[in-house]
Residue frames as a rotation matrix with the C-alpha (Angstrom) as fourth column:
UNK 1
0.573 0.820 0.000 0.00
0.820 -0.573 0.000 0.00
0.000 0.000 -1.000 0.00
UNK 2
-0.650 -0.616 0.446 1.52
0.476 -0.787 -0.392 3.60
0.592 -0.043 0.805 -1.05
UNK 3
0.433 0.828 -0.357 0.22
0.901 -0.396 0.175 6.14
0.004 -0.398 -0.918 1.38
UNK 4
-0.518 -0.853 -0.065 1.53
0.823 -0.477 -0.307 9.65
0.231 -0.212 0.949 1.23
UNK 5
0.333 0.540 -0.773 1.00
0.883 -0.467 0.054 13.16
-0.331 -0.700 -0.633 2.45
UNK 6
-0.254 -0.747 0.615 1.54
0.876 -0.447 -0.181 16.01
0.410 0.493 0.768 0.55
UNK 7
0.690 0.615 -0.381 1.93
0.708 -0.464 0.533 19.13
0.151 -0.638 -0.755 2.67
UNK 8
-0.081 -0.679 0.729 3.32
0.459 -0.675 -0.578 22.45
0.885 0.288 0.367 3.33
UNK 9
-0.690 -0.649 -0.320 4.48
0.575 -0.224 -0.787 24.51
0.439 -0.727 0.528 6.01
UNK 10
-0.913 0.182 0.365 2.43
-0.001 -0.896 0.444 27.06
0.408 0.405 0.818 5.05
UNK 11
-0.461 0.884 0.085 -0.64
-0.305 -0.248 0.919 25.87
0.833 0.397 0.384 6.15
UNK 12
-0.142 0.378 0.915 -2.51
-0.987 0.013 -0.159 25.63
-0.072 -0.926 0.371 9.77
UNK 13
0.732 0.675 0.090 -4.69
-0.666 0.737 -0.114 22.38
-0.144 0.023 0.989 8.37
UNK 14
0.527 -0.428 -0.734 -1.36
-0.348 0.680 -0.646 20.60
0.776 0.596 0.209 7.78
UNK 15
-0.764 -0.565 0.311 0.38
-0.449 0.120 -0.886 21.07
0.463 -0.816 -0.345 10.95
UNK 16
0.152 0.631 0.761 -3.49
-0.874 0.446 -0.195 19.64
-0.462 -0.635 0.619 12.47
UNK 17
0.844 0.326 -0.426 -2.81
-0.507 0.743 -0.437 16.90
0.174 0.585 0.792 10.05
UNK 18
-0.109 -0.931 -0.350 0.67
-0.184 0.364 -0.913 16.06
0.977 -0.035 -0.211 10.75
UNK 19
-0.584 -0.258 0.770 -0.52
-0.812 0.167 -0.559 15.86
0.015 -0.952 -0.307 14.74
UNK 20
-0.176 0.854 0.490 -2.79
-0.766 0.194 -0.613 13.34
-0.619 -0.484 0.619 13.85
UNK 21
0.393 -0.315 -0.864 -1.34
-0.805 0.335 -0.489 11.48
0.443 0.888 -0.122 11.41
UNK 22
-0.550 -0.823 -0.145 0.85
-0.634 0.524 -0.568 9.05
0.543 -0.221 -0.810 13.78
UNK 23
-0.260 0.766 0.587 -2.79
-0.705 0.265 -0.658 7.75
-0.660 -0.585 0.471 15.92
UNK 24
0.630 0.310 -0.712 -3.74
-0.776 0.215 -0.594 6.88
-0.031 0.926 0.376 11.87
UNK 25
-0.191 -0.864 -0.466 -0.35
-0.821 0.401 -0.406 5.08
0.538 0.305 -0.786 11.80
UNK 26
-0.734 -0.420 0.534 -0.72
-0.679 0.473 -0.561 3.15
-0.016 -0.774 -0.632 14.77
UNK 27
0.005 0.682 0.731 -4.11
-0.389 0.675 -0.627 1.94
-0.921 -0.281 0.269 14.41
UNK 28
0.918 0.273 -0.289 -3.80
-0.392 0.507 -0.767 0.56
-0.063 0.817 0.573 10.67
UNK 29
0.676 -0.730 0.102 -0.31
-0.145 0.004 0.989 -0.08
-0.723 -0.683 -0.103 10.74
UNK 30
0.562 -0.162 0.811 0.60
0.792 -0.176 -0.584 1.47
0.237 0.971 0.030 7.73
UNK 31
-0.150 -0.371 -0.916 3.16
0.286 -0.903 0.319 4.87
-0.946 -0.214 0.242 7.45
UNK 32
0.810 0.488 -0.326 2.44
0.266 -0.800 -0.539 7.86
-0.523 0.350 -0.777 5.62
UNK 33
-0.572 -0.811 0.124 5.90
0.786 -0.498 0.367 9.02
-0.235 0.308 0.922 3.29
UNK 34
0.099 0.059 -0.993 5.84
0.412 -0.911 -0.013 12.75
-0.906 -0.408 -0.114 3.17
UNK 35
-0.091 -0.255 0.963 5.67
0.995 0.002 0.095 14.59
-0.026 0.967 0.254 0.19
UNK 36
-0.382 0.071 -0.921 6.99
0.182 -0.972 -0.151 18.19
-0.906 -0.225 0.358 0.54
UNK 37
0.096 0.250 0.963 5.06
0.970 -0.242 -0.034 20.87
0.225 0.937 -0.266 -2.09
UNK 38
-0.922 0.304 -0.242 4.96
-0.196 -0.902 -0.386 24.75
-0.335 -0.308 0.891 -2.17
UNK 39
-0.029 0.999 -0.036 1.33
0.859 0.007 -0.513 25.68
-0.512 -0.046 -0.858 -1.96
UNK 40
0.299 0.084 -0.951 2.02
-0.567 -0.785 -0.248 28.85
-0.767 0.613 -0.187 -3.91
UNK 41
-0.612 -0.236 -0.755 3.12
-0.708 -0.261 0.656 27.40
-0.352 0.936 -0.008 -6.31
UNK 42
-0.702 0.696 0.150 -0.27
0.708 0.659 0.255 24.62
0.079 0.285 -0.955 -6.64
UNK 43
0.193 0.888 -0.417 -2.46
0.460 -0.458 -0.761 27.64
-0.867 -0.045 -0.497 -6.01
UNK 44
-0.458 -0.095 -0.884 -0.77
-0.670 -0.616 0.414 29.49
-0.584 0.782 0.218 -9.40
UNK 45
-0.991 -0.010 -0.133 -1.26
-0.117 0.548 0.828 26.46
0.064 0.836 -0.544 -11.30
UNK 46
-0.619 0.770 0.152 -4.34
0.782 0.587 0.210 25.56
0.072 0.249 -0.966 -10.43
UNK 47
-0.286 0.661 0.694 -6.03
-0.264 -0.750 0.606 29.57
0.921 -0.010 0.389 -10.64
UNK 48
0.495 0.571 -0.655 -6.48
0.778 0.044 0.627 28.44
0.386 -0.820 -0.422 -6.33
UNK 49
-0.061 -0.450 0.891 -6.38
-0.605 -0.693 -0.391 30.81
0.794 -0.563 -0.230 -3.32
UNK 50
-0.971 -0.214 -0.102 -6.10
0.010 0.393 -0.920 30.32
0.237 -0.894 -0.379 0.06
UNK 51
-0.306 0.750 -0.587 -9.02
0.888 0.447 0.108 30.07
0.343 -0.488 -0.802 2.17
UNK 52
-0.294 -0.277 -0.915 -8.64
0.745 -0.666 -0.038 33.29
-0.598 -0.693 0.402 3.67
UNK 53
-0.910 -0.353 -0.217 -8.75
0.015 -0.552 0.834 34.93
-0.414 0.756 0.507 0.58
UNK 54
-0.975 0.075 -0.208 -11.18
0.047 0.990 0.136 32.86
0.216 0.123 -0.969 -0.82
UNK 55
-0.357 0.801 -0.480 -13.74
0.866 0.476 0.151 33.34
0.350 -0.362 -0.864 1.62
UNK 56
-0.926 0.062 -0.374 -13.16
0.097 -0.915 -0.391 36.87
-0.366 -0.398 0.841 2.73
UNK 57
-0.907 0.417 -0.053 -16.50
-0.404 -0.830 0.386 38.56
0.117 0.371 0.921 3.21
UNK 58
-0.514 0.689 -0.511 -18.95
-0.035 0.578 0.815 35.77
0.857 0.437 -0.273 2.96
UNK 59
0.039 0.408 0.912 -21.29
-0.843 -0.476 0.249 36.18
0.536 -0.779 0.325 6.01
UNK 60
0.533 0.595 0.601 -20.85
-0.837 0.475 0.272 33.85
-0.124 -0.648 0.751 8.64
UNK 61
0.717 -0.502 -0.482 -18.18
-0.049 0.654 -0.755 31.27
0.695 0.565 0.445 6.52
UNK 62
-0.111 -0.991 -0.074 -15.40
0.151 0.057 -0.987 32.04
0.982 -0.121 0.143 8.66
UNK 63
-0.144 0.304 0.942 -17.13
-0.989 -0.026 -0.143 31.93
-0.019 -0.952 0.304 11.95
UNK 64
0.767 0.629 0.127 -18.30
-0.638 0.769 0.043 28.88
-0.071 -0.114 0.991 11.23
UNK 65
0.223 -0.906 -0.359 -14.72
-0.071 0.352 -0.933 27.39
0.972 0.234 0.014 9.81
UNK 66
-0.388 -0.786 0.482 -13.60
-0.663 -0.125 -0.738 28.15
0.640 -0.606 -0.473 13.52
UNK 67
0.460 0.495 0.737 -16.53
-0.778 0.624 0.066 26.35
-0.428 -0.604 0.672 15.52
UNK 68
0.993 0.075 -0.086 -15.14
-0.086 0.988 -0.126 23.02
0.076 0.133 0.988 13.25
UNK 69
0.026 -0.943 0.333 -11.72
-0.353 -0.320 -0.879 24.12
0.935 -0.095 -0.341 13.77
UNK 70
-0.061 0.017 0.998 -12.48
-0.994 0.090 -0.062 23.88
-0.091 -0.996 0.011 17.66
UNK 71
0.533 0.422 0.734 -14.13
-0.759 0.622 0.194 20.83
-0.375 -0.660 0.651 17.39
UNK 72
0.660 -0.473 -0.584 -11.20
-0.157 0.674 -0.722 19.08
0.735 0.568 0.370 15.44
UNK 73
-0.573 -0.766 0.292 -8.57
-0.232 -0.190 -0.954 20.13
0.786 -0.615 -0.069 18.03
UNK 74
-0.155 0.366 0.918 -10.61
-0.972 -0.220 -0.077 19.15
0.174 -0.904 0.390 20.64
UNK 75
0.693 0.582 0.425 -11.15
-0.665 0.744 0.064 15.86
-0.279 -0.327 0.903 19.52
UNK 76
0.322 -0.924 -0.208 -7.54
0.456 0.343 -0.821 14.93
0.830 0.169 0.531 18.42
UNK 77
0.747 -0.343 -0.569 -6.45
0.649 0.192 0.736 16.46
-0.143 -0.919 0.366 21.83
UNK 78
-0.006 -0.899 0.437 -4.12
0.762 -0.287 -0.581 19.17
0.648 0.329 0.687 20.00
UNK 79
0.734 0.429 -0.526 -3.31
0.678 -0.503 0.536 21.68
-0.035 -0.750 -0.661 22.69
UNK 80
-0.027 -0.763 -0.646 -0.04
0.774 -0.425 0.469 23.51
-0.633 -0.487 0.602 21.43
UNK 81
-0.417 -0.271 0.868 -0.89
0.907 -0.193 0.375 24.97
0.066 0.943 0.326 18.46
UNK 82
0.102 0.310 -0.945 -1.02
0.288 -0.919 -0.270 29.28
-0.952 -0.245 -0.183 18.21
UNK 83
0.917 0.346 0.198 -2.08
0.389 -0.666 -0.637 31.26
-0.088 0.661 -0.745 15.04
UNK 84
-0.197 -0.962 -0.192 1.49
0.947 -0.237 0.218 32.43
-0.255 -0.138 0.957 13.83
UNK 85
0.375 0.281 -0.884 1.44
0.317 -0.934 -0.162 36.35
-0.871 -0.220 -0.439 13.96
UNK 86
-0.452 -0.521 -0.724 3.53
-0.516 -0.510 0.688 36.31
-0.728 0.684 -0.038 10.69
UNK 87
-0.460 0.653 0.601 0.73
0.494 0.751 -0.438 34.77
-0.738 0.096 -0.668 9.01
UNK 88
0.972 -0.139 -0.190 0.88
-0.058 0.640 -0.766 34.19
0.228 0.755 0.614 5.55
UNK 89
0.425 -0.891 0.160 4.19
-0.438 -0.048 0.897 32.89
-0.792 -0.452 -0.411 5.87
UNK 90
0.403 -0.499 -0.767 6.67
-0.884 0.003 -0.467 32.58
0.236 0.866 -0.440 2.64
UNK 91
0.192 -0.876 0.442 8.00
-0.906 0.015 0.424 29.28
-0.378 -0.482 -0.791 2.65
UNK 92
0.873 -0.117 -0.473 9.66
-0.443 0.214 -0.871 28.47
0.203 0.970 0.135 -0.06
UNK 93
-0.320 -0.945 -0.059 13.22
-0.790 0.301 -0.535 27.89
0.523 -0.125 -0.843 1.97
UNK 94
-0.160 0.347 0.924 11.17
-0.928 0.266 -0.260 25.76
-0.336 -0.899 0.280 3.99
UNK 95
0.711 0.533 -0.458 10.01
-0.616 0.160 -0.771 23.83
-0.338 0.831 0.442 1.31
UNK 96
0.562 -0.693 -0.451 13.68
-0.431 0.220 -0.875 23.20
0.706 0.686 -0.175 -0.09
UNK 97
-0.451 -0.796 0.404 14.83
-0.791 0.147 -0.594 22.31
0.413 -0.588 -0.696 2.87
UNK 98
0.158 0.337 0.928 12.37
-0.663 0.733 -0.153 19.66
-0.732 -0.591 0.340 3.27
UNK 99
0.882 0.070 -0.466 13.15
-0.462 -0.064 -0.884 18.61
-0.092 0.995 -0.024 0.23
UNK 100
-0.132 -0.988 -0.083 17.13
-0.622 0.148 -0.769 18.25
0.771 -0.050 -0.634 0.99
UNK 101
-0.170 0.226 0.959 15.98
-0.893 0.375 -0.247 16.64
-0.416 -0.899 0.138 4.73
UNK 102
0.850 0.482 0.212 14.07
-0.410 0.858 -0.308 13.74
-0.330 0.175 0.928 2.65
UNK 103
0.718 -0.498 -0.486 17.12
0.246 0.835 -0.493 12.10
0.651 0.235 0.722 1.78
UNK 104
-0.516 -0.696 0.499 19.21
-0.748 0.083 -0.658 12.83
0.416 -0.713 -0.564 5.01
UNK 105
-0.069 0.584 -0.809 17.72
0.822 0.492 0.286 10.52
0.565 -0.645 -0.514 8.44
UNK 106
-0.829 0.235 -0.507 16.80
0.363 -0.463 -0.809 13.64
-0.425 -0.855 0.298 10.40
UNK 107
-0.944 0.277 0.177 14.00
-0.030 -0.609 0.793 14.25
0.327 0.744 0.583 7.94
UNK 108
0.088 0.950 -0.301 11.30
0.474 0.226 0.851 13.26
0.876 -0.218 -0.430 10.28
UNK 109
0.132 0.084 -0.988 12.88
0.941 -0.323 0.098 15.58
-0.311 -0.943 -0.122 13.17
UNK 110
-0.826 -0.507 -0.246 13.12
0.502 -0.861 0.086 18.31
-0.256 -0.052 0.965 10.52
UNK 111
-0.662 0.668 0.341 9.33
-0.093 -0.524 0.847 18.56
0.744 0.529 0.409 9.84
UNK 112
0.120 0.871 -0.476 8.57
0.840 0.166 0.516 17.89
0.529 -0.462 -0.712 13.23
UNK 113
-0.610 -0.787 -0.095 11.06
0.756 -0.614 0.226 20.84
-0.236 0.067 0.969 13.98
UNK 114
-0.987 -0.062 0.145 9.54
0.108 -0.937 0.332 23.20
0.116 0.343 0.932 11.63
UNK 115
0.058 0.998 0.007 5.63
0.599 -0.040 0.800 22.31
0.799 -0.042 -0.600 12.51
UNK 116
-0.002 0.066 -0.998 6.70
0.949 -0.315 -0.023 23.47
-0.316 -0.947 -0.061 15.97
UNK 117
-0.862 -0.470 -0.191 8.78
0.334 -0.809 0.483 26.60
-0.382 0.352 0.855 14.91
UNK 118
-0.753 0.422 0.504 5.78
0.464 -0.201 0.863 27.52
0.465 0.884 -0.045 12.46
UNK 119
-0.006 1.000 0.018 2.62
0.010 -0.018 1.000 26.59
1.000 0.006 -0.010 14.55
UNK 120
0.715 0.307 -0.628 3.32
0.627 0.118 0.770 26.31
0.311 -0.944 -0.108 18.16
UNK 121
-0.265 -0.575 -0.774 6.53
0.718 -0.653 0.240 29.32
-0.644 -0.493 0.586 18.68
UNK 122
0.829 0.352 -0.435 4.77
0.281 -0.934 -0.220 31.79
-0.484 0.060 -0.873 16.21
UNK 123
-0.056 -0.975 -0.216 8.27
0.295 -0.223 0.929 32.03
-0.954 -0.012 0.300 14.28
UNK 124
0.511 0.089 -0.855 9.10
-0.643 -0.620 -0.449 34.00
-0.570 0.779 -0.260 10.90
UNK 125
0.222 -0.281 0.934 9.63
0.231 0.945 0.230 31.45
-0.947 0.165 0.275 9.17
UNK 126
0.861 -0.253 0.441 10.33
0.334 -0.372 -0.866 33.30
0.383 0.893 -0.236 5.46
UNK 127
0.786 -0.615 0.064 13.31
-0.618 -0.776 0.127 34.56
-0.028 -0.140 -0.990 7.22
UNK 128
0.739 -0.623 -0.258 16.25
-0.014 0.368 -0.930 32.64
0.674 0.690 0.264 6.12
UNK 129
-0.725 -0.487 0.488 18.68
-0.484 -0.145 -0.863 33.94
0.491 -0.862 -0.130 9.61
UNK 130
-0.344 0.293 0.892 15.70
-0.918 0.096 -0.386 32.37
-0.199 -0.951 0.236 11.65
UNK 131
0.834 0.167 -0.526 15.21
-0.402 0.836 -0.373 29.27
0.378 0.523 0.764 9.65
UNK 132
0.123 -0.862 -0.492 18.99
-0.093 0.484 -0.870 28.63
0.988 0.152 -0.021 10.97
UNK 133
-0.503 -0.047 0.863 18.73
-0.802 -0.346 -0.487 29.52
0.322 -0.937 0.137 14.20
UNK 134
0.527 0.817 0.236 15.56
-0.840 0.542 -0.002 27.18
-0.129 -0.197 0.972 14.66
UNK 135
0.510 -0.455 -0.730 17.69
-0.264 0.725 -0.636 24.43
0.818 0.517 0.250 12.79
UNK 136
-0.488 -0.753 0.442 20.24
-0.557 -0.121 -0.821 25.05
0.672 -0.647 -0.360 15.86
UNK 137
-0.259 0.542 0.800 17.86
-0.947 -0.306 -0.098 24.99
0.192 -0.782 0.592 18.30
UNK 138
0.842 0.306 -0.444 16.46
-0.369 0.927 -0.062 21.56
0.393 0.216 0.894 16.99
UNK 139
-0.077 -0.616 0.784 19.86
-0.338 0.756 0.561 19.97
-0.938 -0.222 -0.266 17.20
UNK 140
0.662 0.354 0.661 19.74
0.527 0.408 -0.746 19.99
-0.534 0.842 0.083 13.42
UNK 141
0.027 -0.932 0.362 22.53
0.913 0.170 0.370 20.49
-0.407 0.321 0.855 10.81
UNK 142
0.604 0.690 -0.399 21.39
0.282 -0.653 -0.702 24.05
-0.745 0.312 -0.590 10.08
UNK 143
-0.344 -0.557 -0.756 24.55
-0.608 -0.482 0.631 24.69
-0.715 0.677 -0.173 7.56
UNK 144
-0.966 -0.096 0.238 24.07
0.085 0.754 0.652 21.74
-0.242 0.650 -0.720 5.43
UNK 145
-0.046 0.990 0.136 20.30
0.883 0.104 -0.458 22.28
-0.468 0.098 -0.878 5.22
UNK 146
0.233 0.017 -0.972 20.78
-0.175 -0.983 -0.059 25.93
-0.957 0.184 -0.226 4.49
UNK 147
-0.507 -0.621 -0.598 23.23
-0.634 -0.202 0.746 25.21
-0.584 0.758 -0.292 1.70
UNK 148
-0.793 0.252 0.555 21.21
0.334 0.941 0.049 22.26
-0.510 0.224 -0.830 0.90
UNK 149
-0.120 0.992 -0.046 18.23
0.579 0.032 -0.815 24.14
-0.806 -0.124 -0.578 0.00
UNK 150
0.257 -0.179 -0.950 20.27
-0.676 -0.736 -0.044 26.54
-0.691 0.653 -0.310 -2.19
UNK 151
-0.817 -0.433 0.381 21.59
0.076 0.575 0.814 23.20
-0.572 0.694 -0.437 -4.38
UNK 152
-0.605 0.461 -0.649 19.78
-0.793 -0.427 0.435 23.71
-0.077 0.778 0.624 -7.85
UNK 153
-0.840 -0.212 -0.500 19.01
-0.279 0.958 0.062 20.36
0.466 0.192 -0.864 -8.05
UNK 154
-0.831 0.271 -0.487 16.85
0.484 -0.079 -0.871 20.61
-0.275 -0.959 -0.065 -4.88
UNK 155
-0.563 0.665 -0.491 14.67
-0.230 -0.697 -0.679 23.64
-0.794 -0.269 0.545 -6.02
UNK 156
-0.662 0.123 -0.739 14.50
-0.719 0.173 0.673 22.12
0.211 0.977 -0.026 -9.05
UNK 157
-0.843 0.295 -0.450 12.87
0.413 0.890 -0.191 18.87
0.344 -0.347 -0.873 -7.09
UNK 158
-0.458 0.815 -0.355 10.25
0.109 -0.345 -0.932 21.22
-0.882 -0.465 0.069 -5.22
UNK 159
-0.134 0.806 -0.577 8.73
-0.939 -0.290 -0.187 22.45
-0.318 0.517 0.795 -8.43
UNK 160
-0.626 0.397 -0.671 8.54
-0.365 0.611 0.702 18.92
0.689 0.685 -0.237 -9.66
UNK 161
-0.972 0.219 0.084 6.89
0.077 0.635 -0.769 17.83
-0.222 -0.741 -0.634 -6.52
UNK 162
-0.277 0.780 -0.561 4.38
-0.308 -0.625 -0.717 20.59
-0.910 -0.026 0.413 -6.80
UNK 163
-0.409 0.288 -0.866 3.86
-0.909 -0.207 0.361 20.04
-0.075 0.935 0.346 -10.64
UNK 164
-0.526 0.126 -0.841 3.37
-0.265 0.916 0.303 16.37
0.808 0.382 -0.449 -10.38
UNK 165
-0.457 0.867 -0.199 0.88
0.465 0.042 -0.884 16.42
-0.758 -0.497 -0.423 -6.81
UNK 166
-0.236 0.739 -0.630 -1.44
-0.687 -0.586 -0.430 19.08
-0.687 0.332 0.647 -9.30
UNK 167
-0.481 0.090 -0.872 -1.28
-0.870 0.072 0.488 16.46
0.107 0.993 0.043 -11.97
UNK 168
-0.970 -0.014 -0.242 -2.25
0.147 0.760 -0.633 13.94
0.193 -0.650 -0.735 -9.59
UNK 169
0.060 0.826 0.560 -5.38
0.492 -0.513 0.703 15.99
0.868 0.234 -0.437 -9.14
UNK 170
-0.396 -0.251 -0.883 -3.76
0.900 -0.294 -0.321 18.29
-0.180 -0.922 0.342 -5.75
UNK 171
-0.392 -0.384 0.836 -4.70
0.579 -0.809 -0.099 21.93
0.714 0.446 0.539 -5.48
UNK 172
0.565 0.192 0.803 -4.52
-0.656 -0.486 0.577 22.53
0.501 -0.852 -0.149 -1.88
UNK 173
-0.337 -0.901 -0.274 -3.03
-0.189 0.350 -0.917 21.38
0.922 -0.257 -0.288 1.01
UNK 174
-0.701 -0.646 0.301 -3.02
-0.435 0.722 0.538 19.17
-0.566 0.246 -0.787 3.08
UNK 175
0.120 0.132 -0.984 -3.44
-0.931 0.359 -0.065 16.65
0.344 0.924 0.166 0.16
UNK 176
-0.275 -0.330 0.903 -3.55
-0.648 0.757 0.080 12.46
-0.710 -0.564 -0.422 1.11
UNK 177
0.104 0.543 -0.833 -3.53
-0.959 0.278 0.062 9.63
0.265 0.792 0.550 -1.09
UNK 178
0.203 0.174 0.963 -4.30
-0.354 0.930 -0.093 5.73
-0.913 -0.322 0.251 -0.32
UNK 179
-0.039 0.077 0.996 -2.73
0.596 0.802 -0.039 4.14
-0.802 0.592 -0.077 -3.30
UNK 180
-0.890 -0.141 0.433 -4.17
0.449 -0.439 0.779 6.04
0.080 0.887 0.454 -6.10
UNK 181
0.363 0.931 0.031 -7.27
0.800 -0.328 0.501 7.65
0.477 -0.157 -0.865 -3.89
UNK 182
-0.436 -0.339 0.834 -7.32
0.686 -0.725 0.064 10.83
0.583 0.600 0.549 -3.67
UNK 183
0.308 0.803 -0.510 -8.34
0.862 -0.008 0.507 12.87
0.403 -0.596 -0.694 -0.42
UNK 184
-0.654 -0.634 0.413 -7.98
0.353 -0.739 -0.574 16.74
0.669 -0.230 0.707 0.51
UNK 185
-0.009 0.188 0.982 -8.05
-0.575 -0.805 0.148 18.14
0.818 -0.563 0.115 4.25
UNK 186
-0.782 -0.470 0.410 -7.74
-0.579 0.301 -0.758 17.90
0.233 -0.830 -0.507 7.33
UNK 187
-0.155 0.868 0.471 -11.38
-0.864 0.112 -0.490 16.91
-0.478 -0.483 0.733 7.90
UNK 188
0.791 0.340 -0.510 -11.42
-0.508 0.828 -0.236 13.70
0.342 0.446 0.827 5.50
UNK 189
-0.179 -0.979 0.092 -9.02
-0.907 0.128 -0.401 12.22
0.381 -0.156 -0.911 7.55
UNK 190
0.163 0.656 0.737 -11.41
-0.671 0.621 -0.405 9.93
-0.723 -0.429 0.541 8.82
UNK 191
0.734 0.615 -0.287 -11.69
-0.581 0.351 -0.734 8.89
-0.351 0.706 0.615 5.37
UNK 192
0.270 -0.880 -0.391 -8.64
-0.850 -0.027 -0.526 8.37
0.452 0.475 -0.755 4.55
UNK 193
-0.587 -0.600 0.543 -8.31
-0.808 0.473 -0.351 5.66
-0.046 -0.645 -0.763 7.78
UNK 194
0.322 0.722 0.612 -11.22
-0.303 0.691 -0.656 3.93
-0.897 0.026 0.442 6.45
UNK 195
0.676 -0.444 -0.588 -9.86
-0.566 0.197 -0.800 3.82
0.471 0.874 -0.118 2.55
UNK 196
-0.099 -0.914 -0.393 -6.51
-0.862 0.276 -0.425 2.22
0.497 0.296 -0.815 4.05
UNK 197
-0.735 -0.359 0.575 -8.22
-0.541 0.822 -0.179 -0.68
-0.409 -0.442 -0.798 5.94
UNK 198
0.787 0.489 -0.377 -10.70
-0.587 0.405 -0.701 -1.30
-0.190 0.773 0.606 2.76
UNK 199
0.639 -0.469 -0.610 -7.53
-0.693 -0.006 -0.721 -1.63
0.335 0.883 -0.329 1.02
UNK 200
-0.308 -0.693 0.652 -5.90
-0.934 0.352 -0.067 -3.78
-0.183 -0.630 -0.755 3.89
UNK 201
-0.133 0.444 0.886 -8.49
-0.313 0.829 -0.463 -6.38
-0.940 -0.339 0.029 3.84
């Protein structure tokens, strides 16, 4: 069974997915392979915005978004997660540096790293001097990741991720697939644990 997760920094609903992702593991006993994308660059292609954007204005849409917001995080039990204040956050170096991470072994302490950093310390994460710092902090090669992210090769990998999750049918984030189903958000996550023990049995 392929299962994978394509997801970006960038986005609130990914970091709720990525805390809730390892419960999924345990009870089907199946693992998820990451699959970094830039979400700017799947909203150009695909003519998407954000949510924010998106919805601005609509009476009542974005009240409501929070009441199911609440009741997700309440019922996965997430209790660190704060609204970053530099919100939208650029992150493209982020991006490349998960990218470079997926073929090191710290590549599962460098997106659990940057969910923190992002979603639970409120960091500027487009900044490039605090992207290293964090790295530090982690206990994470922050030179080699830096430079890593600048290797052509590398950036060159992010846009294919991104080009080949849209062709997949992606154009948002987070993005999950069971095989060759297809399932976006946090909120079909359910679904997703039911698709992978159809597919078990």
């Amino acid at each position: 069974m392929k299962l994978e997760y394509h997801f970006d920094f960038a986005s609130p609903n990914c970091y709720y997915s990525h805390k809730v992702i390892p419960a999924i593991e345990e009870r089907t006993g199946e693992t998820f392979d990451y699959f970094p994308i830039l979400l700017g660059g799947v909203f150009k292609v695909t003519n998407n915005r954000s949510p924010m954007e998106q919805f601005a204005g609509v009476r009542n849409k974005s009240e409501y978004n929070a009441i199911e917001t609440e009741r997700f995080v309440r019922k996965h039990g997430i209790t660190d997660f704060r609204m970053n204040p530099h919100f939208p956050v650029n992150t493209l170096h982020l991006m490349r540096g998960a990218v470079f991470a997926k073929g090191q072994d710290y590549f599962e302490r460098y997106v659990d790293a940057m969910f923190s950093c992002m979603w639970e310390q409120g960091l500027n994460l487009s900044d490039p001097e605090v992207i290293a710092g964090a790295l530090d902090d982690a206990g994470l090669p922050a030179q080699d990741i830096v430079a890593g992210s600048q290797d052509p090769e590398v950036k060159l990998a992010l846009i294919e991720n991104s080009n080949a999750s849209v062709e997949r049918g992606c154009f948002g984030a987070p993005t999950f697939f069971v095989n060759d189903e297809m399932f976006f958000g946090k909120d079909r996550l359910r679904d997703v644990e039911e698709e992978i023990l159809a597919a078990k049995n």
